[in-house]
N, C-alpha and C positions, 0 to 999 in steps of 0.2 A: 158147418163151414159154408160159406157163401160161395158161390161160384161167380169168375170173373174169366175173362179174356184167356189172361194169362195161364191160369189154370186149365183151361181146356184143351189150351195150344199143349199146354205139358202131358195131359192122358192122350192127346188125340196127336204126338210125337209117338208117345211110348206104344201105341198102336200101332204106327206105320213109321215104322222109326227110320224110311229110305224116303217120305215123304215131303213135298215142300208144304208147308200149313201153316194156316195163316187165320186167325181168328181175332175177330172185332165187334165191337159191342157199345153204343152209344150212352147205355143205362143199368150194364149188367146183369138183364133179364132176359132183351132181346139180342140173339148171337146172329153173326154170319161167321162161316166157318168155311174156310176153301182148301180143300185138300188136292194135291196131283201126287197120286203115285198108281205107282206099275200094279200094284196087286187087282188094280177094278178092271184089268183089260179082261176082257169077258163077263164081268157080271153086269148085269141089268141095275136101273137107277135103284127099285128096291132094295136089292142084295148089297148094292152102297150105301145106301142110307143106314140098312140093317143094321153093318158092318162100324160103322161110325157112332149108332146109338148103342152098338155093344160095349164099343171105348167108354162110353161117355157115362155109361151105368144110370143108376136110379136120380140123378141128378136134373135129368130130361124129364119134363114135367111137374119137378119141383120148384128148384131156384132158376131153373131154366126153361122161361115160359115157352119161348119162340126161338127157334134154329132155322135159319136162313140155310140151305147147304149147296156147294159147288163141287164137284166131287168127278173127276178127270184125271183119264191115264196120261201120260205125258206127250203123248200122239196126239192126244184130245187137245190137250190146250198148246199145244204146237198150230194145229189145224185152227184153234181162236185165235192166235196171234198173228195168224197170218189175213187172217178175214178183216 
């Protein structure tokens, strides 16, 4: 099965199911994927992204060449909206 937008948004919900997420894709190959939730407060950029390609399973690198990610606790993008 193909991967699209909407699909992703739905494993990368069922992940961080307290999270705001938002996921977009101009060609359904290439993603951008923005998550805010409370669980990244203290892990490093890695242990985010880990975390996000564990949602997302063996799809990442298949039907899903490129993943943009944005990946912030809600303090975090409080602190960009205010910038």
């Amino acid at each position: 099965m193909d991967m699209d937008s909407e699909r992703i948004e739905q494993q990368l919900r069922a992940a961080f199911p307290q999270a705001e997420v938002n996921v977009s894709s101009d060609d359904n190959v290439h993603f951008t994927a923005k998550v805010v939730d409370a669980g990244f407060d203290g892990l490093n950029r890695v242990a985010r992204h880990r975390r996000v390609h564990d949602a997302i399973g063996p799809a990442l690198g298949r039907e899903i060449h490129a993943l943009t990610l944005s990946l912030r606790t809600p303090e975090e993008q409080a602190a960009m909206a205010r910038d």
